[in-house]
NUZAZA-58397 format. One line per 3 residues: number of its first residue (from 0); their letters; for each residue z, x, y negated of N, C-alpha, C. Coordinates in Angstrom, 1 decimal. Layout:
// NUZAZA-58397
NUM) a) Z X Y Z X Y Z X Y ~ ...
***
This chain:
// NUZAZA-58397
0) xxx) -31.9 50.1 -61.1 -33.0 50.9 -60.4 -33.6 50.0 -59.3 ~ -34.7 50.2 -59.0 -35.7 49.7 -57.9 -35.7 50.4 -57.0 ~ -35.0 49.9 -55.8 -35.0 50.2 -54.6 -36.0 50.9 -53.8
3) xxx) -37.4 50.7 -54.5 -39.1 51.4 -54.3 -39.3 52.1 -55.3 ~ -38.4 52.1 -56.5 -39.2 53.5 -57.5 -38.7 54.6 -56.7 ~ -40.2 55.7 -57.0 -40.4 56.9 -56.8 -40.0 57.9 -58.2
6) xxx) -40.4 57.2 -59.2 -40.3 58.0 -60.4 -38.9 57.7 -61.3 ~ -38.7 58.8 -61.9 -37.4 58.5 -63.0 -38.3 57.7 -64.0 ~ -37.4 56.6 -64.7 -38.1 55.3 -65.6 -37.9 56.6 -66.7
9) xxx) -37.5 57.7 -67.0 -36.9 58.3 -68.5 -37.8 59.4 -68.4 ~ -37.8 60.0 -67.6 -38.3 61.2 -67.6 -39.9 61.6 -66.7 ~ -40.1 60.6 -65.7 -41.1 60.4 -65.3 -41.2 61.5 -64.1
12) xxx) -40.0 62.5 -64.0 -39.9 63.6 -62.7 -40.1 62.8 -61.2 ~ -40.2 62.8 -60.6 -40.6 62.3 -59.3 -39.4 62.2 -58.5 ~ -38.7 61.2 -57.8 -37.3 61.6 -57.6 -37.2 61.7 -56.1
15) xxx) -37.9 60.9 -55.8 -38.4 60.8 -53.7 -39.6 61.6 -53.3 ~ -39.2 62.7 -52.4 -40.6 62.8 -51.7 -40.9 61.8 -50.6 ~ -42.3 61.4 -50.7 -42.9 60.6 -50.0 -43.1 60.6 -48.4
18) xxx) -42.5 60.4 -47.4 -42.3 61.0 -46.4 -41.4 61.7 -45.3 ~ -40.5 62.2 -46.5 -39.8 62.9 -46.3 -38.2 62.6 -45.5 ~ -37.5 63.1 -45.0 -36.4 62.6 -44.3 -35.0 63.5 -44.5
21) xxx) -34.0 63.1 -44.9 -32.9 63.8 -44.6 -31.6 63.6 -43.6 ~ -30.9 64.7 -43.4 -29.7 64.4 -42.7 -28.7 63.9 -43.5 ~ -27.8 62.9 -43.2 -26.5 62.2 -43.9 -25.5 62.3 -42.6
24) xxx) -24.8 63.3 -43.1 -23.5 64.2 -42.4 -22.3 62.6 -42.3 ~ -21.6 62.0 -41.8 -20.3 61.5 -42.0 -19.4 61.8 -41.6 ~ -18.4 62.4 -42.1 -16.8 63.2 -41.8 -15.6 62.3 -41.9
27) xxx) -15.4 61.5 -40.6 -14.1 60.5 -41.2 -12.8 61.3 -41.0 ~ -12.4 61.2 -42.3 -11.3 62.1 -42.3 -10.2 60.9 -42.2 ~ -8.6 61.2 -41.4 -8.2 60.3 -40.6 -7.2 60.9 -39.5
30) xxx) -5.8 60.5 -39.4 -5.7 60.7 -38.4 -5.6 60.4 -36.9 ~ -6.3 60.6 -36.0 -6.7 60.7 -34.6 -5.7 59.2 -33.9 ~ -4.0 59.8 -34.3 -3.2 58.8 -33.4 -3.4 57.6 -34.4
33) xxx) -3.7 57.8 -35.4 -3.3 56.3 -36.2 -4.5 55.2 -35.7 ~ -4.1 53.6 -36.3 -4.5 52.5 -35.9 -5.5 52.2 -36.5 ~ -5.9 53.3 -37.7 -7.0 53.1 -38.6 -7.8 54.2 -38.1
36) xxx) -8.0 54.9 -36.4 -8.6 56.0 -36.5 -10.0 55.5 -36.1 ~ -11.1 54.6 -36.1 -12.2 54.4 -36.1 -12.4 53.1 -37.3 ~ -14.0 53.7 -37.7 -14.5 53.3 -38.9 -16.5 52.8 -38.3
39) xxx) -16.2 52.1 -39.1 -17.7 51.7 -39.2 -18.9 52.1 -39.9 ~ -19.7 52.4 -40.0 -20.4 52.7 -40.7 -21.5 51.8 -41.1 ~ -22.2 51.2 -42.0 -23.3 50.2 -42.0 -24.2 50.9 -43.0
42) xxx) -25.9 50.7 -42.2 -26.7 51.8 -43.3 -27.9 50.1 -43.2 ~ -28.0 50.4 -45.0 -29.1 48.9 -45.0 -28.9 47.8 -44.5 ~ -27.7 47.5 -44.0 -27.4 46.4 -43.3 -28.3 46.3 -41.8
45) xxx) -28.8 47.3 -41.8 -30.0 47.0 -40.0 -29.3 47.8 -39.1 ~ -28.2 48.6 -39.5 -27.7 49.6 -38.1 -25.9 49.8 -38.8 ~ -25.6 50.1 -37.4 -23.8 50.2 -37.2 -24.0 51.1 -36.5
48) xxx) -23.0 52.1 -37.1 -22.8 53.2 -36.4 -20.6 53.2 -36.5 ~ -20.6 54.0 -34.8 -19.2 54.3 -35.1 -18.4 55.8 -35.4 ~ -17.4 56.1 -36.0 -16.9 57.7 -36.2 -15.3 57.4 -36.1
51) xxx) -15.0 58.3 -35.2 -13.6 58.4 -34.9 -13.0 59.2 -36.2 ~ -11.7 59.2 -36.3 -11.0 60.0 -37.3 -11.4 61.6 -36.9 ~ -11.6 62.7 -37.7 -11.7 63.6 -37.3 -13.0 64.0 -36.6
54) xxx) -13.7 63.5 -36.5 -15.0 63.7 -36.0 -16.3 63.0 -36.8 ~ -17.3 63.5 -36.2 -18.9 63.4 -37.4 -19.9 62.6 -37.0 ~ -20.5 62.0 -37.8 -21.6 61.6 -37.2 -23.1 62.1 -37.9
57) xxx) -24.3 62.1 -37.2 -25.2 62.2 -37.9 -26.4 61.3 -38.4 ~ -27.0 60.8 -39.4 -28.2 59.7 -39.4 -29.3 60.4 -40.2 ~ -30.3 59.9 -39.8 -31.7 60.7 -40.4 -31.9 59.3 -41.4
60) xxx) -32.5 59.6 -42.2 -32.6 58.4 -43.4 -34.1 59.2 -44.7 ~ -34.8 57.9 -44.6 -36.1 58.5 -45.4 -35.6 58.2 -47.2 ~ -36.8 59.3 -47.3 -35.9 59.6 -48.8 -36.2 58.0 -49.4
63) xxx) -35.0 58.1 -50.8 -35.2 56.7 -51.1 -33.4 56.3 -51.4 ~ -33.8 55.0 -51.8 -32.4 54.3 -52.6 -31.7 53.9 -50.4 ~ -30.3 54.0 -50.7 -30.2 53.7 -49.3 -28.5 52.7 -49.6
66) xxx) -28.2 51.7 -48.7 -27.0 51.4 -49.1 -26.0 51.8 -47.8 ~ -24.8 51.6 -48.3 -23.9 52.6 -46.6 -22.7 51.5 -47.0 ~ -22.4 50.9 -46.0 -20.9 50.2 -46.3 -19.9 50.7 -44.7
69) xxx) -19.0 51.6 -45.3 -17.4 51.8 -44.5 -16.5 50.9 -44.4 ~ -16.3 50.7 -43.1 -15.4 49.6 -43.1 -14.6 50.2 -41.9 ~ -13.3 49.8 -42.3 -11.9 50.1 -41.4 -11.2 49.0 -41.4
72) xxx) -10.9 48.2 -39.9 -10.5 46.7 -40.2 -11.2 46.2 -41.4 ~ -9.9 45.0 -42.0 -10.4 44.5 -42.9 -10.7 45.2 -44.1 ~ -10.3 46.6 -44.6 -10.8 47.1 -45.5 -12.5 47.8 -45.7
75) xxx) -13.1 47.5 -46.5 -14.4 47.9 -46.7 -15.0 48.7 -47.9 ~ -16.2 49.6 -47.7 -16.5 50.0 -49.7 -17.7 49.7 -48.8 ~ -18.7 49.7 -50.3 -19.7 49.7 -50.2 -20.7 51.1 -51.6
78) xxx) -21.7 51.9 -50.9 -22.2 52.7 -52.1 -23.6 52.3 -51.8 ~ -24.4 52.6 -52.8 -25.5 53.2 -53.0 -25.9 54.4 -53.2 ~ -26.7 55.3 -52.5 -27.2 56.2 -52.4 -28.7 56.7 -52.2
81) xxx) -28.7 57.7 -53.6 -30.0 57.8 -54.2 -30.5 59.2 -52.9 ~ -31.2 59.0 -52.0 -31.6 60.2 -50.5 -32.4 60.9 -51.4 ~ -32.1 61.8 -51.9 -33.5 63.0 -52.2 -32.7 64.8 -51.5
84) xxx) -31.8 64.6 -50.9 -31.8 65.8 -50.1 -30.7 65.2 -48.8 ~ -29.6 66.6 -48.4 -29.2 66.5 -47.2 -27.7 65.6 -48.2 ~ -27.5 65.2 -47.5 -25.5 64.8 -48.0 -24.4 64.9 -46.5
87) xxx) -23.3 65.2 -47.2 -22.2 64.9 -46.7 -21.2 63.6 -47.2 ~ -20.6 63.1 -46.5 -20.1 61.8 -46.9 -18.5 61.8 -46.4 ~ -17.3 61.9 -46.9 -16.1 62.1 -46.1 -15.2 61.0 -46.8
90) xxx) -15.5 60.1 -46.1 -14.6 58.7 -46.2 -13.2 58.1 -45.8 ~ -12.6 57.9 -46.3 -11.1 57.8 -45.8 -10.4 56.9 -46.5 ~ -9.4 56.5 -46.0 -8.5 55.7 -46.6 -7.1 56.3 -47.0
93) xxx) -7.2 55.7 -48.5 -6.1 55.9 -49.7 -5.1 55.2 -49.8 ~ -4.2 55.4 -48.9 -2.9 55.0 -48.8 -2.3 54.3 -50.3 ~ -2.6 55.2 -51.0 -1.3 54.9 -52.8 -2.7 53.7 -52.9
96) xxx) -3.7 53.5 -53.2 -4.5 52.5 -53.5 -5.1 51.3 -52.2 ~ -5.0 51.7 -51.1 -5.2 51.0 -50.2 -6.6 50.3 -50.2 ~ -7.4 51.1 -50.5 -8.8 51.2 -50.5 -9.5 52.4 -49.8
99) xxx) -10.7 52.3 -49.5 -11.3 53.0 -48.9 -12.0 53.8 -49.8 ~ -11.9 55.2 -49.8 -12.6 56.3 -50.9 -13.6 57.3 -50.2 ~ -14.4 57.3 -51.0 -15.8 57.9 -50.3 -16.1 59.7 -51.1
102) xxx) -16.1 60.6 -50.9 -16.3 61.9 -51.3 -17.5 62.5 -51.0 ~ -18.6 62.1 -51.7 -20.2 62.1 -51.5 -20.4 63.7 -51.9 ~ -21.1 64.5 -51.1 -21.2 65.9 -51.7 -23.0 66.1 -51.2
105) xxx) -24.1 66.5 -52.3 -25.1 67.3 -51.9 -25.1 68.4 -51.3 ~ -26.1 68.3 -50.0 -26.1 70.0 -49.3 -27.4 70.4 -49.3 ~ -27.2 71.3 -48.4 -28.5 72.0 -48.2 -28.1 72.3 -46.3
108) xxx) -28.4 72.3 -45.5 -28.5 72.9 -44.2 -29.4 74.0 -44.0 ~ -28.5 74.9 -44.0 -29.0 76.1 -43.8 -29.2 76.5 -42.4 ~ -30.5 77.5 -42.1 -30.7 78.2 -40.6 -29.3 78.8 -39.7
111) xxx) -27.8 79.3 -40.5 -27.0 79.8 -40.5 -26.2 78.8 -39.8 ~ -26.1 77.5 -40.2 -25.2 76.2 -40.0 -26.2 75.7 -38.1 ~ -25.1 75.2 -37.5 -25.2 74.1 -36.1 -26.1 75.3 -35.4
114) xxx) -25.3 76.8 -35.0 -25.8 77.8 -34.2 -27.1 78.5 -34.3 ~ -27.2 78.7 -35.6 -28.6 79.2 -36.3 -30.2 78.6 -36.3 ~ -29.6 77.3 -35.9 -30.4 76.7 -35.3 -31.0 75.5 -37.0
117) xxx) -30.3 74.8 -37.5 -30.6 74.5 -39.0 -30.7 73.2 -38.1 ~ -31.7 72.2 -39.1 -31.8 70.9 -38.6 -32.0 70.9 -37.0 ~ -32.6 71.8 -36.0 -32.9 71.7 -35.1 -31.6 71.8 -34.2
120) xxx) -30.8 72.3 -34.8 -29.1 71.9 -33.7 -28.4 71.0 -34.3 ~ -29.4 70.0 -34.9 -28.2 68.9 -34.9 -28.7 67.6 -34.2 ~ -27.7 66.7 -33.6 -28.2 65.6 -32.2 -28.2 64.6 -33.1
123) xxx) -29.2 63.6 -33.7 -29.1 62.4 -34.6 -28.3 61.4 -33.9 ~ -26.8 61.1 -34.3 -26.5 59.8 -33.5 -27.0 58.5 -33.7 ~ -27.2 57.8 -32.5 -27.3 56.5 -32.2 -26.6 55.6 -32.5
126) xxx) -27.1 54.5 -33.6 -26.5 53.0 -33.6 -25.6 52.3 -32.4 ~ -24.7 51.8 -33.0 -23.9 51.3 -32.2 -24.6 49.6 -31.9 ~ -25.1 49.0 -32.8 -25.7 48.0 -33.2 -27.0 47.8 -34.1
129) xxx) -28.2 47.4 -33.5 -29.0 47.1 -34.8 -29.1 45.1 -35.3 ~ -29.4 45.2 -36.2 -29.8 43.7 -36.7 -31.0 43.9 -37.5 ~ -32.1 42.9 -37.2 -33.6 42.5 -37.2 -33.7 41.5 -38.3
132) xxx) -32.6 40.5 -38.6 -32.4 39.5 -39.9 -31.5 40.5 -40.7 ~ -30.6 41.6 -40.9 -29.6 41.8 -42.0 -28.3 41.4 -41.3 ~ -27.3 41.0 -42.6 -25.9 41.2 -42.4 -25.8 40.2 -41.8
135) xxx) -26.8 39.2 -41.4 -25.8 37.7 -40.9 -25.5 38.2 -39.6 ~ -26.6 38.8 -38.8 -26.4 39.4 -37.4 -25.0 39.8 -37.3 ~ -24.4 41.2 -38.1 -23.1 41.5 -38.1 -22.1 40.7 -38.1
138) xxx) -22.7 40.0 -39.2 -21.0 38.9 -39.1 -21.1 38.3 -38.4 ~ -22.1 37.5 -37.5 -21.4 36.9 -36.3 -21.2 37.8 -35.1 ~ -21.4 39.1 -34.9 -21.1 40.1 -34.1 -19.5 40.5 -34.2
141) xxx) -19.6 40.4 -35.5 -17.5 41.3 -35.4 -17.0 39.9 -36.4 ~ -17.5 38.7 -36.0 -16.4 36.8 -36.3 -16.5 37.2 -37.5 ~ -17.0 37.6 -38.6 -16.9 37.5 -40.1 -17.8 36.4 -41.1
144) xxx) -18.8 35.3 -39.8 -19.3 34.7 -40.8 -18.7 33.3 -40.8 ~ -19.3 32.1 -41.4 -18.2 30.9 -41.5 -18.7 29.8 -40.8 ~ -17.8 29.0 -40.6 -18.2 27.9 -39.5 -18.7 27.2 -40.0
147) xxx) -19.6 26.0 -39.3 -20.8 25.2 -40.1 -19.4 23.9 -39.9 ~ -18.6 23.7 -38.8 -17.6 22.7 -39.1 -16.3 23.3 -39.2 ~ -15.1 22.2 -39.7 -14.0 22.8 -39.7 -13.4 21.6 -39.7
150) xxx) -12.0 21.3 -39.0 -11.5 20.3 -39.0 -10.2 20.2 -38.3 ~ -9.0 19.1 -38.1 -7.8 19.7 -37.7 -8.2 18.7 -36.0 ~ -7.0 19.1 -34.9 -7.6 19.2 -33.9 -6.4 19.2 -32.9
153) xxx) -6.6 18.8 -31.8 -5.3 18.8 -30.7 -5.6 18.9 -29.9 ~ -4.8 20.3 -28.8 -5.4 20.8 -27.6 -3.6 20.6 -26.6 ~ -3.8 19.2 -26.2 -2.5 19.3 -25.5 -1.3 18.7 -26.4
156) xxx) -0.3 19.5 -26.3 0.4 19.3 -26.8 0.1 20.1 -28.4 ~ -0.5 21.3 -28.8 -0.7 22.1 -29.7 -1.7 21.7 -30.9 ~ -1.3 21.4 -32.0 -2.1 21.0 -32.8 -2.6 22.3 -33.7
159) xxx) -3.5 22.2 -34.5 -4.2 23.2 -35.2 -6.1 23.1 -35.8 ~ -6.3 23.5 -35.8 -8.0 24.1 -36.7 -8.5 24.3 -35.8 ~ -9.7 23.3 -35.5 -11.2 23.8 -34.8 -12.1 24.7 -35.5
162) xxx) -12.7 25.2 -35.9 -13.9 25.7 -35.9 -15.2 26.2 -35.4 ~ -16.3 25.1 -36.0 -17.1 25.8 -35.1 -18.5 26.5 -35.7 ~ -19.1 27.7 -34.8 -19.5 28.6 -35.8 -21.2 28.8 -35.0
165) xxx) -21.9 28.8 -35.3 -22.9 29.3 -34.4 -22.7 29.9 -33.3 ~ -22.3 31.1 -32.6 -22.4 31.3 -31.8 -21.1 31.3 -30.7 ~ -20.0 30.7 -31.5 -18.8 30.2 -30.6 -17.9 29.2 -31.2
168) xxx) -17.1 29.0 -30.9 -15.6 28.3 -31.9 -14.3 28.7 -31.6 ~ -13.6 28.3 -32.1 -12.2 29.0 -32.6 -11.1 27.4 -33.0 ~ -9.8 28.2 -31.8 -8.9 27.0 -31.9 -8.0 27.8 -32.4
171) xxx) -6.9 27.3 -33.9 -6.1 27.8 -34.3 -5.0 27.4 -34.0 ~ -3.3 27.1 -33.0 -2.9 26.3 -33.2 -2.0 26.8 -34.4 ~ -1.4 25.6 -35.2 -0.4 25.9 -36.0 0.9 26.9 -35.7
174) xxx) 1.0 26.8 -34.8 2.5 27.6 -34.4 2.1 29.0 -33.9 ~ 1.2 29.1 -33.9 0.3 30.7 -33.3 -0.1 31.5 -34.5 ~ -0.4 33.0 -34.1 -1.4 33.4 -35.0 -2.3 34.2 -33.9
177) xxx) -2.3 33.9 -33.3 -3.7 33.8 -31.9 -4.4 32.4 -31.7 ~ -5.6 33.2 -32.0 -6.7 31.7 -32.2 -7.1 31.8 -30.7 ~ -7.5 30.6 -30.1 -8.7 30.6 -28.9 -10.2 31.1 -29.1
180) xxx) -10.8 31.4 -28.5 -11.9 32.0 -29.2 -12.9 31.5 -27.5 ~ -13.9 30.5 -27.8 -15.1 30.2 -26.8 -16.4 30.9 -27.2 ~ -16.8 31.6 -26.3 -18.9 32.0 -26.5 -19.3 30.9 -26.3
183) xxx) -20.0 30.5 -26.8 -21.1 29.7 -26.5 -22.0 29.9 -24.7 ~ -22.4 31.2 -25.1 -23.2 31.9 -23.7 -22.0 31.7 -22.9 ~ -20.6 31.7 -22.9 -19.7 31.7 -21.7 -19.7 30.0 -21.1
186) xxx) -19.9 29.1 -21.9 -20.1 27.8 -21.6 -20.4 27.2 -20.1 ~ -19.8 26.8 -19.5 -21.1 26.2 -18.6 -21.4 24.7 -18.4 ~ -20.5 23.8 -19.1 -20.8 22.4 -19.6 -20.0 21.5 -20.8
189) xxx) -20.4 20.8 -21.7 -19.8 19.9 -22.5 -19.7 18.7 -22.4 ~ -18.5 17.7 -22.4 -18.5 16.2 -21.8 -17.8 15.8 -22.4 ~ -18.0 14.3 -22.7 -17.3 13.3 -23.7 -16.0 13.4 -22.5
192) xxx) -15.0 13.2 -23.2 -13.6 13.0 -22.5 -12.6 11.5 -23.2 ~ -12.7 10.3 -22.8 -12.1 9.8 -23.8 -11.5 10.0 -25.2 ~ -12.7 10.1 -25.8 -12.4 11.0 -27.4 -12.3 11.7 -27.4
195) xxx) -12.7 12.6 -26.9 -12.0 14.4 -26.8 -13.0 14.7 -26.4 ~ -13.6 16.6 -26.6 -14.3 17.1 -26.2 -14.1 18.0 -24.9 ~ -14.3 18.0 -23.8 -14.1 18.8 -22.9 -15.3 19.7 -22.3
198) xxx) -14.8 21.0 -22.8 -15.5 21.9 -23.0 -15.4 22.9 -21.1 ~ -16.1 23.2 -20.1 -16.2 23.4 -19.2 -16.4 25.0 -19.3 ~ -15.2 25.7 -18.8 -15.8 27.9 -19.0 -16.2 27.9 -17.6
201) xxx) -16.7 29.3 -17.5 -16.5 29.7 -15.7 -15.1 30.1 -15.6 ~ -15.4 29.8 -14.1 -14.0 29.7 -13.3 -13.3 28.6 -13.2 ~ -14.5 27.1 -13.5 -14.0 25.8 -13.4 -12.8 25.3 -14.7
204) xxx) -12.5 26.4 -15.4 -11.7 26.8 -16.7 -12.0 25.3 -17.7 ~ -11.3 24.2 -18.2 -11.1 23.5 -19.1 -10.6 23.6 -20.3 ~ -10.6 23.4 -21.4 -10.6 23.0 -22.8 -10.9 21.3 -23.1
207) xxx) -9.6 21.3 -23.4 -9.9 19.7 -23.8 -9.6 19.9 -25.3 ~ -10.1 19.5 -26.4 -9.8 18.8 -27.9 -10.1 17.5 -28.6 ~ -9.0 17.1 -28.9 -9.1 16.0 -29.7 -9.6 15.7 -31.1
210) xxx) -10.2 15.4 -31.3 -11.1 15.4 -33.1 -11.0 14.1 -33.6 ~ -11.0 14.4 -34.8 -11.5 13.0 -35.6 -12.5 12.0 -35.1 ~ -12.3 10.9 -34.9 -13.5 9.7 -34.6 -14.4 10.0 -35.5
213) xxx) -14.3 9.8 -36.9 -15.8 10.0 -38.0 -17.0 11.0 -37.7 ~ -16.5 11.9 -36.9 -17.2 13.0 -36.8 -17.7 13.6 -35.4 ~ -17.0 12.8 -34.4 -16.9 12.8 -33.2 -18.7 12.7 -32.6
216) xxx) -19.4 12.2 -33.0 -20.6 12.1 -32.4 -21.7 13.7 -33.2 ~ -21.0 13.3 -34.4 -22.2 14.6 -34.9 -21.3 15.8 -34.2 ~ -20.4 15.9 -33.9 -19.9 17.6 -33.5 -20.5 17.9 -32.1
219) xxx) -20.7 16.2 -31.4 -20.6 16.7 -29.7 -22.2 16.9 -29.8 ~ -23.3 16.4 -30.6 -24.5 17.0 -30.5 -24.6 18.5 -31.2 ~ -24.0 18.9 -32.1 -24.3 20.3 -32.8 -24.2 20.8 -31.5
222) xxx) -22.8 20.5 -30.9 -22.1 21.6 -29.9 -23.4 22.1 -28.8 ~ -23.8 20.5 -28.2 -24.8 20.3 -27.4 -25.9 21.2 -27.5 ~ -26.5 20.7 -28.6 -27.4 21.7 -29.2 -27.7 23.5 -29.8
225) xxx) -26.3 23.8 -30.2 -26.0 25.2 -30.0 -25.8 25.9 -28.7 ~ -25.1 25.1 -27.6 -24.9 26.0 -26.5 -25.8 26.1 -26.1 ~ -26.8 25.1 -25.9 -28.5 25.5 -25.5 -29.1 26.4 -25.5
228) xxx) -28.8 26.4 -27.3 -30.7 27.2 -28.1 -29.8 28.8 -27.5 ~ -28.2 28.9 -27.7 -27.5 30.4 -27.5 -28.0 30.8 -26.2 ~ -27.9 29.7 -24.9 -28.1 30.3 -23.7 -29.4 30.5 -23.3
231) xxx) -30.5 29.8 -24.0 -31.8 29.6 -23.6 -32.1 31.2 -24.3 ~ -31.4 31.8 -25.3 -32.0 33.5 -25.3 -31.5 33.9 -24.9 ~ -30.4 33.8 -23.6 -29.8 35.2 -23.3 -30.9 35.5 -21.7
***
């Protein structure tokens, strides 16, 4: 299906009204103390919204094909959803399958429902996040996209994995499973160090790493050149 048809390809009934807008209820069902008790919500990839366990959220959404991705930690779903009225959406995780399951139901909001008040008592929540390009914005917001280098590396005595990513990098050492993690925007200088890169935070804060010679000149200009173009928009 076409994300812009209006019409059923079979029957030719009209399936969107033009204009038109509904409420999408989200019910994370969940319990409150547990470590999985907040979820994500992603609508079109342009907005993030958050829902605690046990609690709702609301989004207005124009009729039309719409996509919604739940994510809890690393687990995620993804649906499509055809908007031609109101829905409820009660998302949760499935323990025996260890997936995320979605329980999509059509409503109606009646005058009777949110204090007789109908659409007019309900408060549309607010994005937590929007993005203006799509998903790339996200993944580098919550570290899910991939590093343009990667290579092995020595901070000290600790060896491990550099990576570096657009808008930060990441030191892995071997013997850890806590990575270092630098902003770019937290930067305040980068300097050749006898083969090493020493990386300058606030608070007079150092980072030294050791890299490969072969690559040694292209990394210290990306780096160069990333911390820049990052700080020159903030």
């Amino acid at each position: 299906m076409n994300m812009n048809i209006r019409f059923c390809p079979l029957c030719g009934e009209e399936l969107f009204a033009q204009g038109k807008s509904y409420i999408i209820e989200v019910q994370c069902v969940g319990q409150r103390e547990s470590e999985d008790a907040l979820m994500m919500v992603f609508v079109d990839d342009r907005q993030m919204y958050e829902v605690k366990a046990g609690e709702s959220i609301y989004i207005a959404l124009d009729a039309g094909f719409h996509s919604l991705k739940f994510r809890q930690k690393i687990r995620s779903k993804t649906i499509s959803l055809p908007v031609n009225s109101d829905y409820v959406i009660r998302p949760y995780f499935n323990s025996l399958s260890g997936l995320i399951e979605t329980n999509v139901q059509q409503v109606k909001i009646s005058d009777a429902e949110h204090g007789g008040k109908g659409r007019a008592g309900i408060m549309i929540t607010k994005p937590v996040m929007e993005s203006t390009d799509g998903k790339k914005t996200f993944d580098v917001m919550l570290g899910d996209d991939d590093p343009e280098y990667e290579f092995n590396a020595t901070s000290g005595f600790k060896e491990g994995v550099l990576r570096l990513f657009s808008e930060r990098c990441e030191f892995s050492p071997e013997d850890k499973f806590k990575k270092e993690v630098l902003q770019y925007k937290e930067i305040v200088s980068i300097r050749r160090k006898m083969g090493s890169l020493d990386i300058e935070c606030a608070g007079n804060v150092h980072k030294v790493y050791s890299i490969p010679k072969d690559i040694y000149n292209e990394v210290m200009a990306f780096l160069t050149n990333r911390i820049s173009e990052v700080q020159e928009t903030q």
